[in-house]
C-alpha positions as a Markdown table, in Angstrom:
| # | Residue | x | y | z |
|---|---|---|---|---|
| 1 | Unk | 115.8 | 99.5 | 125.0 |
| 2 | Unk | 114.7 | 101.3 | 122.1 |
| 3 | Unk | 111.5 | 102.7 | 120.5 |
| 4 | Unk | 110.4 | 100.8 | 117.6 |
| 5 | Unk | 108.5 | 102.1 | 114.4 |
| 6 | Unk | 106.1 | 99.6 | 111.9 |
| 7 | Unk | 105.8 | 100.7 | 108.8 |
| 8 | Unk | 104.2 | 98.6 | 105.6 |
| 9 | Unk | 107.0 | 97.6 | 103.4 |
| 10 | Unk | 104.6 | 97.1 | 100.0 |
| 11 | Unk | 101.3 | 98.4 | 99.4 |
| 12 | Unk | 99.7 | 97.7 | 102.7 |
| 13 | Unk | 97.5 | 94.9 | 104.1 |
| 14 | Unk | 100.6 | 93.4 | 105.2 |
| 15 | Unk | 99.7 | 92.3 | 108.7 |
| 16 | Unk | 100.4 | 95.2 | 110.8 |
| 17 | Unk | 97.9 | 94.7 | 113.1 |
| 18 | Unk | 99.2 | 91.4 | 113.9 |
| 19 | Unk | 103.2 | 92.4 | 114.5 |
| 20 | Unk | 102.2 | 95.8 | 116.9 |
| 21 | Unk | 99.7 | 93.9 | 118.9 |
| 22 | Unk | 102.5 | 91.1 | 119.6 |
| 23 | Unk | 105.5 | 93.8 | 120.0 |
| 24 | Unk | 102.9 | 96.5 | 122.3 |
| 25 | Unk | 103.0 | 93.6 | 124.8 |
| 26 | Unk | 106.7 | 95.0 | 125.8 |
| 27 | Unk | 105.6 | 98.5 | 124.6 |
| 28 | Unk | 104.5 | 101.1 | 127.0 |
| 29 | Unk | 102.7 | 103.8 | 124.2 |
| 30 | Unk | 101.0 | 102.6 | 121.2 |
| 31 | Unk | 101.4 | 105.7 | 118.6 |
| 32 | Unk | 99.1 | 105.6 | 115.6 |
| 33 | Unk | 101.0 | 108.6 | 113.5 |
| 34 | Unk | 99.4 | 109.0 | 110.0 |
| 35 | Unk | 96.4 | 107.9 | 108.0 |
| 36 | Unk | 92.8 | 107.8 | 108.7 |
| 37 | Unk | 90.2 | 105.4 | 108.7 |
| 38 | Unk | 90.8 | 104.1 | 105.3 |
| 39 | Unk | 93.5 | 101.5 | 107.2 |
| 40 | Unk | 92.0 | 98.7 | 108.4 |
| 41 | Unk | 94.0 | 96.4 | 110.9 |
| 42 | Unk | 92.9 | 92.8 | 111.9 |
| 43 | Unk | 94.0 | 91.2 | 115.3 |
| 44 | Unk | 93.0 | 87.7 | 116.5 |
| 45 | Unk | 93.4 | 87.2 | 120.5 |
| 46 | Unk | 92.4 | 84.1 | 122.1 |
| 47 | Unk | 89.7 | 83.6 | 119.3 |
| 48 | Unk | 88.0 | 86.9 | 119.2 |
| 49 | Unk | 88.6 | 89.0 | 116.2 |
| 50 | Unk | 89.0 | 92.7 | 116.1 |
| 51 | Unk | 88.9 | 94.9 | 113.1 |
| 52 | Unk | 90.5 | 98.5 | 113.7 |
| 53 | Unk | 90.7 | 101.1 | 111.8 |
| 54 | Unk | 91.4 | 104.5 | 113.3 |
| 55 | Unk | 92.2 | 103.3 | 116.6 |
| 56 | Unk | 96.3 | 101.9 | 117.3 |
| 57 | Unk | 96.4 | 98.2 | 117.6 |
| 58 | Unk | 97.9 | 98.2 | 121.1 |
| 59 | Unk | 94.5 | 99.6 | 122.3 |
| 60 | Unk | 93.1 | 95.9 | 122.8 |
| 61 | Unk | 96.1 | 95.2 | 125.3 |
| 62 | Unk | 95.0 | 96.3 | 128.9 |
| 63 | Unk | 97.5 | 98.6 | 131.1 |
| 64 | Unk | 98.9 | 100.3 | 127.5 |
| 65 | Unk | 98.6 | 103.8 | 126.5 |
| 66 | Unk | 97.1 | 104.4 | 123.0 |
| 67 | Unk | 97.5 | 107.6 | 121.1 |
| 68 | Unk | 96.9 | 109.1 | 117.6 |
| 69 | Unk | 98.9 | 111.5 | 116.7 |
| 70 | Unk | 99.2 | 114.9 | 115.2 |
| 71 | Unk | 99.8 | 113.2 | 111.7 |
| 72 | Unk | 96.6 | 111.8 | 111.7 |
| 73 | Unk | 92.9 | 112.2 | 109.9 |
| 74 | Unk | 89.9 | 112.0 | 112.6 |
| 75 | Unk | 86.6 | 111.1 | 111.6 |
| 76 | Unk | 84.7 | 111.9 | 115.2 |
| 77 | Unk | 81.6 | 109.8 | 114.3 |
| 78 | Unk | 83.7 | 106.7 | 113.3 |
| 79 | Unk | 86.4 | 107.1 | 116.2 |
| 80 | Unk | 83.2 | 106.8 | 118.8 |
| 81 | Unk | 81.8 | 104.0 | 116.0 |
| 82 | Unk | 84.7 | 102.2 | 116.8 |
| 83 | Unk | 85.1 | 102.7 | 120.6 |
| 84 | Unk | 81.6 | 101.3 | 120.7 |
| 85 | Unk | 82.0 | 98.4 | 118.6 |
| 86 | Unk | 85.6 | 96.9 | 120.9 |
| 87 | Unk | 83.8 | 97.8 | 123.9 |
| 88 | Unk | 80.8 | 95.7 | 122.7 |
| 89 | Unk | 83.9 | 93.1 | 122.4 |
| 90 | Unk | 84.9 | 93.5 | 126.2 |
| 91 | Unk | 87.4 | 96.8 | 125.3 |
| 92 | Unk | 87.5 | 99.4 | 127.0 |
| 93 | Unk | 88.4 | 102.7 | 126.1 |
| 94 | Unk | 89.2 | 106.0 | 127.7 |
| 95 | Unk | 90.7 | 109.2 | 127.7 |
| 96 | Unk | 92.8 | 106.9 | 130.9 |
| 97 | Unk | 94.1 | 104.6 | 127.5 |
| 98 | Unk | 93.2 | 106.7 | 124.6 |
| 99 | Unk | 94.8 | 110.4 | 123.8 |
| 100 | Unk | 94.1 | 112.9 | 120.4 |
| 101 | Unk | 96.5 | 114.7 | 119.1 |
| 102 | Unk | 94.1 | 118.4 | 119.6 |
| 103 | Unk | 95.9 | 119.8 | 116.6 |
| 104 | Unk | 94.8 | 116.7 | 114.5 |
| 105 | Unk | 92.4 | 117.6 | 110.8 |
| 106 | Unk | 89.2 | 116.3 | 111.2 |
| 107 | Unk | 87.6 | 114.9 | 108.5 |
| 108 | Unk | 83.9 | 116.1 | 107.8 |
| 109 | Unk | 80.9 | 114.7 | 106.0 |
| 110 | Unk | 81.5 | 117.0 | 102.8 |
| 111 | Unk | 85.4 | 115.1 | 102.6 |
| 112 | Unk | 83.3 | 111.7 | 101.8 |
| 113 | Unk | 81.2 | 113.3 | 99.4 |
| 114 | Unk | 84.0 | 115.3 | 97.4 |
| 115 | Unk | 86.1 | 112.1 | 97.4 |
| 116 | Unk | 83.4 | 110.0 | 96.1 |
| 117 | Unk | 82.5 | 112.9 | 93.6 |
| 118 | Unk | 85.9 | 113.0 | 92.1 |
| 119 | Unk | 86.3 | 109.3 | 91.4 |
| 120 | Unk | 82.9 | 108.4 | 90.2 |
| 121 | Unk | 83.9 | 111.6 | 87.8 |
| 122 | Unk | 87.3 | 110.0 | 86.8 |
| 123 | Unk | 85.4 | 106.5 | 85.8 |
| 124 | Unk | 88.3 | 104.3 | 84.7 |
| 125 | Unk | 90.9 | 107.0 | 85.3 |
| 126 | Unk | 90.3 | 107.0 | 89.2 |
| 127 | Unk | 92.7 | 106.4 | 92.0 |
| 128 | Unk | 90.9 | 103.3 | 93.7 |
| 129 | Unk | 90.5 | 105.1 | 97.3 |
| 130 | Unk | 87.9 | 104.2 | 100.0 |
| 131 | Unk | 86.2 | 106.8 | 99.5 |
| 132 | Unk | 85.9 | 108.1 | 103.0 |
| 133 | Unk | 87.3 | 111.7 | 102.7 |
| 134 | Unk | 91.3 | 111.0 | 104.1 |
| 135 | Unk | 92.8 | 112.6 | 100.7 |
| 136 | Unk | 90.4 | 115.8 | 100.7 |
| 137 | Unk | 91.5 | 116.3 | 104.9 |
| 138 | Unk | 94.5 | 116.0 | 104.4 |
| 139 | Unk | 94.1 | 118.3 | 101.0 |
| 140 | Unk | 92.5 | 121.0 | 103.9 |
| 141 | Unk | 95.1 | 120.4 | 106.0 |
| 142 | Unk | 98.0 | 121.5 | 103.8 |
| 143 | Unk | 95.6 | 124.1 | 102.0 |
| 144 | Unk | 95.3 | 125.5 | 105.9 |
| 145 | Unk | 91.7 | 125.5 | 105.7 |
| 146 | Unk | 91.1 | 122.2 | 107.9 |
| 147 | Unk | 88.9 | 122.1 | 111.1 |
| 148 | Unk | 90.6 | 120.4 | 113.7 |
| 149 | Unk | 89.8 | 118.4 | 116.6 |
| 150 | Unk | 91.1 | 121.7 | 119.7 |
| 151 | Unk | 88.4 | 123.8 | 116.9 |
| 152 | Unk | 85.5 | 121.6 | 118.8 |
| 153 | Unk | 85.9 | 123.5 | 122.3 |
| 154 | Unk | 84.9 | 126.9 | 121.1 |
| 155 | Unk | 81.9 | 127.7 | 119.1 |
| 156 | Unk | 83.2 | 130.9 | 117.5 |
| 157 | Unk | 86.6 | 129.3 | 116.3 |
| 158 | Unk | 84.6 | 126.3 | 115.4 |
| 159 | Unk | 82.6 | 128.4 | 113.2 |
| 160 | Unk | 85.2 | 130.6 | 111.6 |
| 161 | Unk | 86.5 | 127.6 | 110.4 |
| 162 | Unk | 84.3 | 125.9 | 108.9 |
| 163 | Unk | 83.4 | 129.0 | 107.1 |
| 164 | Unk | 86.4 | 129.1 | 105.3 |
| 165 | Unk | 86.6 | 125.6 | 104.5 |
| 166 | Unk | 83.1 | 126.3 | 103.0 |
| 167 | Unk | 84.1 | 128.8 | 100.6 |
| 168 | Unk | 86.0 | 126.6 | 99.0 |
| 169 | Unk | 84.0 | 123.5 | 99.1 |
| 170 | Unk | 80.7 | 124.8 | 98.2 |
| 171 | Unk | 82.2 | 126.1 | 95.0 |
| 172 | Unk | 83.4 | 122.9 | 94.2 |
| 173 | Unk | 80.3 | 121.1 | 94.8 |
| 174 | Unk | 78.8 | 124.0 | 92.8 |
| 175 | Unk | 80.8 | 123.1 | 89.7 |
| 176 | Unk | 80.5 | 119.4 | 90.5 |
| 177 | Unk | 76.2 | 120.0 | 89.8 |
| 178 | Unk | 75.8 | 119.0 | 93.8 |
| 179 | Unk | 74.3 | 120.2 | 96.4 |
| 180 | Unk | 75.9 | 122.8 | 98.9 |
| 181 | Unk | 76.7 | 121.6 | 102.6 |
| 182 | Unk | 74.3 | 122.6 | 104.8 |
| 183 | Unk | 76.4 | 124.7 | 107.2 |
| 184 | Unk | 73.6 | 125.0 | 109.8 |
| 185 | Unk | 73.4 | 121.3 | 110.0 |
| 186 | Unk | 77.1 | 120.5 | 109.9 |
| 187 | Unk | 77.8 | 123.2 | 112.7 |
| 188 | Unk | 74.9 | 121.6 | 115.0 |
| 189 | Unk | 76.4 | 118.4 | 114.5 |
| 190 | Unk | 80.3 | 119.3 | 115.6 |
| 191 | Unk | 78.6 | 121.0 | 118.5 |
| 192 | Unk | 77.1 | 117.8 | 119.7 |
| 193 | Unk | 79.7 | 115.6 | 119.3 |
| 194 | Unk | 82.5 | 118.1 | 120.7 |
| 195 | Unk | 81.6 | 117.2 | 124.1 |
| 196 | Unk | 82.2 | 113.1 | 123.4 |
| 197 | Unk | 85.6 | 113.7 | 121.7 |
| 198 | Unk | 87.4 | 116.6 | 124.0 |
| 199 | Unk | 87.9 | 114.6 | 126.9 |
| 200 | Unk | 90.4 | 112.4 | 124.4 |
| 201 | Unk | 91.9 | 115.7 | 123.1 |
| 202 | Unk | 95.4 | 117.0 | 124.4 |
| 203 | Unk | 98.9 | 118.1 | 123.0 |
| 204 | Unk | 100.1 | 114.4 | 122.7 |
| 205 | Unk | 103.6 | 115.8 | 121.6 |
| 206 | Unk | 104.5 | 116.8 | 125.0 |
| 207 | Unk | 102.6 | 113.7 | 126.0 |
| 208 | Unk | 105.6 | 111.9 | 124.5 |
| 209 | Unk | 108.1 | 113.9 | 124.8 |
| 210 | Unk | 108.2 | 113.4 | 128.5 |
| 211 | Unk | 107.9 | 109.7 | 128.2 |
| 212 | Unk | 111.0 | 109.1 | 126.1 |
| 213 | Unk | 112.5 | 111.6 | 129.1 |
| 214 | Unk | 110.8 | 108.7 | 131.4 |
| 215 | Unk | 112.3 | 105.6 | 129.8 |
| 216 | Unk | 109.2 | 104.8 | 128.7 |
| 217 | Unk | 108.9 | 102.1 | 125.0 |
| 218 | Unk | 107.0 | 103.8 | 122.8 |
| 219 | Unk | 106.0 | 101.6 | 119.4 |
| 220 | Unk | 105.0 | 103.9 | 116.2 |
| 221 | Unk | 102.4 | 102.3 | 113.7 |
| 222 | Unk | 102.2 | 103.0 | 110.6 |
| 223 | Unk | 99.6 | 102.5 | 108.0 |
| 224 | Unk | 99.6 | 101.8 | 104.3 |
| 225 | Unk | 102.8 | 100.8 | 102.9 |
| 226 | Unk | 105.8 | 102.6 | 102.1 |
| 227 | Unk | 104.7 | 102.1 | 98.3 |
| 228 | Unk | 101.5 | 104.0 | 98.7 |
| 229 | Unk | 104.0 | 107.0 | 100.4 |
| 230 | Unk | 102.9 | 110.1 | 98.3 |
| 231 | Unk | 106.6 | 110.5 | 97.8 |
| 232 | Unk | 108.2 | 107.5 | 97.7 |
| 233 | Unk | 105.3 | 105.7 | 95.9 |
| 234 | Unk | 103.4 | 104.7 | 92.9 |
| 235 | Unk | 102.5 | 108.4 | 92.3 |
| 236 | Unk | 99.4 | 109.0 | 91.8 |
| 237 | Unk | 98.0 | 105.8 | 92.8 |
| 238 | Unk | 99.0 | 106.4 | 96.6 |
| 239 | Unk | 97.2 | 107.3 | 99.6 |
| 240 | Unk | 97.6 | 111.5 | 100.9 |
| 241 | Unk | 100.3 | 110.8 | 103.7 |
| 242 | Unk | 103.9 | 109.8 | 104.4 |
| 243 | Unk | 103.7 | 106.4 | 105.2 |
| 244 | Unk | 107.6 | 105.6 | 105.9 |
| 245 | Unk | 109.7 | 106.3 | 109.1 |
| 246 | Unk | 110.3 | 109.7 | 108.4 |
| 247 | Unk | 106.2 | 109.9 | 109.0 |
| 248 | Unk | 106.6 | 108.7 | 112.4 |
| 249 | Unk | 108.7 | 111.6 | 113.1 |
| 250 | Unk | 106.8 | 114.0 | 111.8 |
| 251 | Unk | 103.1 | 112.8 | 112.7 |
| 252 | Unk | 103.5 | 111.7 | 116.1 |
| 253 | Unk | 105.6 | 115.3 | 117.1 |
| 254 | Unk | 108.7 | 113.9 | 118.1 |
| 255 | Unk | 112.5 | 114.4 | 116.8 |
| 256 | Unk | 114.1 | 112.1 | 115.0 |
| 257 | Unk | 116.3 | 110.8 | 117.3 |
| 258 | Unk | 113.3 | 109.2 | 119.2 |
| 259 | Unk | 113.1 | 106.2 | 116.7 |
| 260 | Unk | 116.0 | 103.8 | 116.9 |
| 261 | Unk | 114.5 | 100.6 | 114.8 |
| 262 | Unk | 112.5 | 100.4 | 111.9 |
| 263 | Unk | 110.5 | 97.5 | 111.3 |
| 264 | Unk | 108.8 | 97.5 | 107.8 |
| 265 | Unk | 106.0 | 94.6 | 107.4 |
| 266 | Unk | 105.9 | 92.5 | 104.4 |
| 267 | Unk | 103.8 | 89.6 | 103.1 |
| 268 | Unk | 105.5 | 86.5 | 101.2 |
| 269 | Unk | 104.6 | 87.3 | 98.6 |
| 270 | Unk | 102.1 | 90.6 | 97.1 |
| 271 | Unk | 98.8 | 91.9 | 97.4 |
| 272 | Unk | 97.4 | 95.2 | 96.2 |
| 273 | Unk | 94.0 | 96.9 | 96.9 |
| 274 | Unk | 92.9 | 99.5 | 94.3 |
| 275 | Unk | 94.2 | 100.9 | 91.5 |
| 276 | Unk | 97.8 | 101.5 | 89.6 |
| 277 | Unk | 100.6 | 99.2 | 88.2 |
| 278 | Unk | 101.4 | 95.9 | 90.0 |
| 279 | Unk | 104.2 | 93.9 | 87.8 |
| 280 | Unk | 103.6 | 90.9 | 89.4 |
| 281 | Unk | 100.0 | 90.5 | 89.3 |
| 282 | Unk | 98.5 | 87.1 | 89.0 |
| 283 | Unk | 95.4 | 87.0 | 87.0 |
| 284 | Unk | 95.5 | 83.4 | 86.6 |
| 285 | Unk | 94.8 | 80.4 | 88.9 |
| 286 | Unk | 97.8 | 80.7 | 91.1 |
| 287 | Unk | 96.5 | 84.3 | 92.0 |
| 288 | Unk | 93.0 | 82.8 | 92.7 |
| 289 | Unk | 94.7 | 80.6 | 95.1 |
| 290 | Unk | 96.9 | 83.3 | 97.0 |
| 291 | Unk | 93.7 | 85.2 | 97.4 |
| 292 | Unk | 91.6 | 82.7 | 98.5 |
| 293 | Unk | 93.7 | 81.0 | 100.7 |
| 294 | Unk | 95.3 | 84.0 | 102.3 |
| 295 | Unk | 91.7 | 85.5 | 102.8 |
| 296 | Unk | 92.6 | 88.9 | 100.7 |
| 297 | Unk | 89.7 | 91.1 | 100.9 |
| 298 | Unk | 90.3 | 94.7 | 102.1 |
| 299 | Unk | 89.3 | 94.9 | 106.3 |
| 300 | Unk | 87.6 | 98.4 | 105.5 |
| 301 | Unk | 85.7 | 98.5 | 102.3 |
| 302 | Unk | 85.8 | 94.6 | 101.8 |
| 303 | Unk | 87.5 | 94.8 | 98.0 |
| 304 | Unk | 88.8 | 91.8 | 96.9 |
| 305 | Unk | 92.9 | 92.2 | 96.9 |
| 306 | Unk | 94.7 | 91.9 | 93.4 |
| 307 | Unk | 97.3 | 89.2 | 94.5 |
| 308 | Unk | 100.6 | 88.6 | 93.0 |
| 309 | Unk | 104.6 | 86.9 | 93.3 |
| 310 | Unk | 106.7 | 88.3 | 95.6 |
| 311 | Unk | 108.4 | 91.5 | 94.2 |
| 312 | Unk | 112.2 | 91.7 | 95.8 |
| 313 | Unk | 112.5 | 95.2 | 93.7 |
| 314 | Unk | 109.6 | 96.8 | 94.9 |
| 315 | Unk | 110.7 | 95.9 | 98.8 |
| 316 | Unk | 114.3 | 96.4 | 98.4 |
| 317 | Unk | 112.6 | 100.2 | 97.2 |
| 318 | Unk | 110.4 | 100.4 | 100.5 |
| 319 | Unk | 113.7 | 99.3 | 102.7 |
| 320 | Unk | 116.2 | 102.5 | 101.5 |
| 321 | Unk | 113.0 | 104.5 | 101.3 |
| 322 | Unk | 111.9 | 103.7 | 104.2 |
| 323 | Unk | 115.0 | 103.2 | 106.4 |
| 324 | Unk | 113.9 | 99.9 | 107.3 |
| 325 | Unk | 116.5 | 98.2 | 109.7 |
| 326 | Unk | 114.7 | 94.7 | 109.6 |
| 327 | Unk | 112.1 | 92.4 | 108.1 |
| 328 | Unk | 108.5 | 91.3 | 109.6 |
| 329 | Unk | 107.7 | 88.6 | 107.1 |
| 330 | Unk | 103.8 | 87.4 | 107.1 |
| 331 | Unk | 101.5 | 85.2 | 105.6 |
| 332 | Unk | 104.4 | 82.6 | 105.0 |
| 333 | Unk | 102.2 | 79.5 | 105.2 |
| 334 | Unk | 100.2 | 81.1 | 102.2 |
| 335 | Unk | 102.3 | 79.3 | 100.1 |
| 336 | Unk | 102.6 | 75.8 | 101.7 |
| 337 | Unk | 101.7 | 73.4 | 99.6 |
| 338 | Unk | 103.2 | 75.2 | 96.1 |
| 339 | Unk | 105.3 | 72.8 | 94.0 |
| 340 | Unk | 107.3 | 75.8 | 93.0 |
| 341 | Unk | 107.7 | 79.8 | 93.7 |
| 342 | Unk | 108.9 | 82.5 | 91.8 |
| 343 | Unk | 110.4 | 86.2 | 92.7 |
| 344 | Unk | 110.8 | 89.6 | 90.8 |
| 345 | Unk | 114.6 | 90.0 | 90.4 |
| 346 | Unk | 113.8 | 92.9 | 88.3 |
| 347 | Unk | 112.1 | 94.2 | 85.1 |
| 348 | Unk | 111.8 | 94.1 | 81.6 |
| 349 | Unk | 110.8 | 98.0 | 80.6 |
| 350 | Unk | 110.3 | 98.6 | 76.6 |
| 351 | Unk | 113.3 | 95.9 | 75.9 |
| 352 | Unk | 116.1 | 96.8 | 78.6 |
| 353 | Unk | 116.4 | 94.6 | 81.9 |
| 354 | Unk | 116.3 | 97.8 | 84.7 |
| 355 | Unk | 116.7 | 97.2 | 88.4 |
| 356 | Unk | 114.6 | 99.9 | 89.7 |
| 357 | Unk | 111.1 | 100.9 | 89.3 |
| 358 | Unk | 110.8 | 103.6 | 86.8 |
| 359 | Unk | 108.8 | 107.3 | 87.7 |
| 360 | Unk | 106.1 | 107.3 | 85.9 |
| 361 | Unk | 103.0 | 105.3 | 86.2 |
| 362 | Unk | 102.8 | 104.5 | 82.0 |
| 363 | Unk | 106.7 | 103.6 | 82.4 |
| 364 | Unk | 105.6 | 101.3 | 85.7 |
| 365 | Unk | 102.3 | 100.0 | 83.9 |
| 366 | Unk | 104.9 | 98.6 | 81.0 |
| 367 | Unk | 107.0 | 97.0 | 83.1 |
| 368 | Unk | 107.2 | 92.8 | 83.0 |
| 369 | Unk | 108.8 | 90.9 | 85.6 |
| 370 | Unk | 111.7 | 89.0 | 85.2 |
| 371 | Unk | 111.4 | 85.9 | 87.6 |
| 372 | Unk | 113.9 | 84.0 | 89.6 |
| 373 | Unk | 112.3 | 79.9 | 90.3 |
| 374 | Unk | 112.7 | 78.3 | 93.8 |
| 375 | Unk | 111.2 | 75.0 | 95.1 |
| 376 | Unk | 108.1 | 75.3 | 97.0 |
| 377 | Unk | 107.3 | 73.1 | 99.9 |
| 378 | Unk | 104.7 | 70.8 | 100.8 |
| 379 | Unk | 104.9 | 70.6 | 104.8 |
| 380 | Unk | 102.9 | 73.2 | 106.5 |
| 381 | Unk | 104.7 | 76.3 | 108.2 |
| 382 | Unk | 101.1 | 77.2 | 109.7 |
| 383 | Unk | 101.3 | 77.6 | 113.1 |
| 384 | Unk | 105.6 | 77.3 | 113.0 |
| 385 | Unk | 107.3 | 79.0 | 116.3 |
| 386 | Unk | 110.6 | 78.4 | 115.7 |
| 387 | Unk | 113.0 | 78.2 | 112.5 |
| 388 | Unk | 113.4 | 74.6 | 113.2 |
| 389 | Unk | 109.5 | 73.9 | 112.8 |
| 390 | Unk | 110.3 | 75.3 | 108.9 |
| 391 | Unk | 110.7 | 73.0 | 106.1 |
| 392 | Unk | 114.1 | 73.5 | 104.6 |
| 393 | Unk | 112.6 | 74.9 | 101.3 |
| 394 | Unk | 110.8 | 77.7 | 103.3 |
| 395 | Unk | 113.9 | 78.7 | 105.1 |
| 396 | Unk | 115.6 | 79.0 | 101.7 |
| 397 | Unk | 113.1 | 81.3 | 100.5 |
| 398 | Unk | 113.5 | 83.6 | 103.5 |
| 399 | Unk | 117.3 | 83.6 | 102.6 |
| 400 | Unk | 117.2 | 84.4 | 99.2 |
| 401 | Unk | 114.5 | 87.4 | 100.3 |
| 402 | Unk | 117.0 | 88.4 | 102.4 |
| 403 | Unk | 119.7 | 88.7 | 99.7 |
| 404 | Unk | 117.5 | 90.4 | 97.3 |
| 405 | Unk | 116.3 | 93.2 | 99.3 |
| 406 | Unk | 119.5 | 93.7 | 101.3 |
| 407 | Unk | 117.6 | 93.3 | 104.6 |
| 408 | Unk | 117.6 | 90.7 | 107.3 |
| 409 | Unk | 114.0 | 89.0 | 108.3 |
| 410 | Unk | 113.9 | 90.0 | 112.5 |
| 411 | Unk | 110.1 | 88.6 | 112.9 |
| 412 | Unk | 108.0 | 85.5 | 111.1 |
| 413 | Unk | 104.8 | 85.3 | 111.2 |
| 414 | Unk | 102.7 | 82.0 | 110.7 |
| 415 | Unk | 99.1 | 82.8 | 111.2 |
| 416 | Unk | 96.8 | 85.1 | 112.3 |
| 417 | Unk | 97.1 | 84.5 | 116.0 |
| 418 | Unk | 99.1 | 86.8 | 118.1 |
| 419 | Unk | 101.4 | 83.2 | 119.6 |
| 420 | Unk | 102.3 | 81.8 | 116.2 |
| 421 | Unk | 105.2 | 84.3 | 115.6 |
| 422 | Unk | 108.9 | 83.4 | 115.1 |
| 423 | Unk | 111.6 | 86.4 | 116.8 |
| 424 | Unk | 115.1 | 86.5 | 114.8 |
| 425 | Unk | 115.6 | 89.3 | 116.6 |
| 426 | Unk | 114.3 | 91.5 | 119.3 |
| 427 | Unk | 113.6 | 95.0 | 117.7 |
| 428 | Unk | 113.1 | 96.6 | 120.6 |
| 429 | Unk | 116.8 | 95.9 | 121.4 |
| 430 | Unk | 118.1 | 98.1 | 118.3 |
């Protein structure tokens, strides 16, 4: 058997949640490696819904071990928010099911503030984030001024480091016409919750290193989408983090060698929350529909999802990008009931057909679909578990996906609930 890594193969919100709550039931380590609490993952289990954010999806299974890694953004106050809220749902978590990476950023109140500063500031230039500090962490984190979650257990460290993260934030919020942070208060405040979040703290990189020596099935989730990557994406409108297989790697502290399948999650047919260029964006009725009937409003902030035609260039991207070995295809019975579909083949970019999205985010804002038609269906695939409950049409559409992004579907799903899931193939297999 194999380790297994889920990554978003468009611009998130494409049912992650979902896939690594069904594939954690064979897993033995849950491993959230990047992002922060601007992810937001729904799971439905025997009727109860649970909306996560910071915490890994496998967490609502009993008997597995959940861990966020070193790759990671912590908020402290919404980590124990959310620990509270599933337990007031009949979870329970631990430092027995839940482990910290100690060398993870934290993210602090003045993150929030600087991040909602800087976009209200931008007006119709800004990025579209949540707002909830993960771009100025991880900003700290790379600028080596970020307090991290082993910081908590000593008062002096604790306050050496927020000192220099001060110097540069209280000059910003200077410029900015805003108030300083009040150190004082924000010190008080660490010190008080330290004691809640160290028993979760410990170097989960040896944590995992011994399980892979143990056998154990460790199953890497990712959040975003490969296309909000801030490499491999829609630069600038992306989130702060690597959000392909090569973050597993890196924000989880494991080798390479660890992952042996990649799984990357992708939706029939295309959402995006925020904003930045989307080619296949439906402003008109049909989009109305996708968003209404697929329920696309953003799990964290609650933002109504810009929906859109499946785009076979943008995933083909996220698969070599990505290294995605197979396909986790949701949201299929969305489009039950469509007398036709249509799917990006490529684009049309100042005149000239091109194959492959361009650089720049003017160049990508110009570019116009170029469709390919394909019947729809009218039989439901809602609740389908197995290829032989699919209307002919439906299984078409999958093939034609297939050939367009040069990647075999492994995993259908056809609703929310964790049972209504269709295996091509077992990933965990390699």
């Amino acid at each position: 058997m194999t380790n297994v890594a889920v990554i978003g193969a468009q611009w998130g919100d494409e049912g992650k949640g979902k896939i690594v709550d069904w594939l954690s039931e064979r897993a033995d380590i849950v491993v959230r490696f990047q992002g922060g609490h601007n992810a937001g993952h729904t799971l439905v289990i025997d009727g109860v819904t649970y909306k996560l954010s910071l915490l890994p999806s496998g967490c609502v299974r009993p008997g597995k071990m959940s861990i966020i890694g070193p790759g990671v953004v912590v908020d402290p106050w919404h980590l124990l928010k959310e620990i509270e809220t599933v337990a007031a749902q009949g979870v329970t978590i631990t430092p027995q099911n839940l482990r910290v990476a100690d060398t993870a950023a934290l993210i602090l109140p003045y993150h929030s503030r600087i991040d909602r500063l800087r976009e209200d500031i931008a007006g119709t230039a800004k990025i579209g984030t949540t707002g909830r500090g993960i771009g100025p962490a991880y900003e700290d984190k790379v600028g080596r001024r970020a307090v991290r979650v082993a910081d908590l257990s000593s008062a002096e460290d604790l306050e050496r480091r927020l000192d220099r993260a001060l110097v540069h934030y209280d000059a910003l919020f200077r410029g900015l016409g805003a108030e300083p942070v009040d150190r004082d208060q924000l010190m008080h405040d660490l010190l008080a919750i330290a004691p809640k979040i160290l028993p979760f703290a410990e170097p989960v990189g040896d944590t995992l290193d011994q399980a892979v020596r143990d056998g154990k099935r460790i199953l890497f989730e990712g959040a975003q989408g490969v296309m909000l990557d801030v490499d491999q994406g829609t630069y600038p409108f992306v989130t702060s983090s690597s959000t392909g297989a090569g973050g597993a790697v890196v924000g989880s502290g494991l080798g390479p060698k660890a992952i042996g399948y990649v799984l990357g999650i992708c939706k029939a047919y295309t959402t995006r929350v925020g904003s930045g260029p989307f080619p296949t964006e439906l402003t008109d009725e049909i989009g109305e529909t996708l968003g209404r009937v697929g329920h696309e409003f953003g799990v964290v902030t609650g933002r109504k999802r810009r929906c859109g035609w499946f785009d076979a260039v943008l995933v083909r991207r996220a698969v070599r990008r990505g290294g995605i070995d197979g396909l986790a295809l949701t949201k299929l019975d969305v489009l039950d009931g469509f007398a036709e579909l249509k799917v990006c083949v490529a684009y049309e970019l100042d005149g000239v057909r091109i194959d492959a999205l361009p650089p720049t985010a003017s160049a990508q804002a110009r570019c116009q679909p170029i469709f390919e038609t394909l019947p729809g269906w009218q039989d439901t695939t809602a609740g389908a578990r197995s290829y032989a409950d699919l209307p002919a049409e439906a299984v078409k559409y999958i093939r034609r996906i297939e050939e367009l992004i040069g990647c075999p579907v492994a995993v259908l799903s056809t609703s929310p609930k964790r049972e209504d899931t269709i295996s091509l193939k077992d990933p965990f297999a390699g």
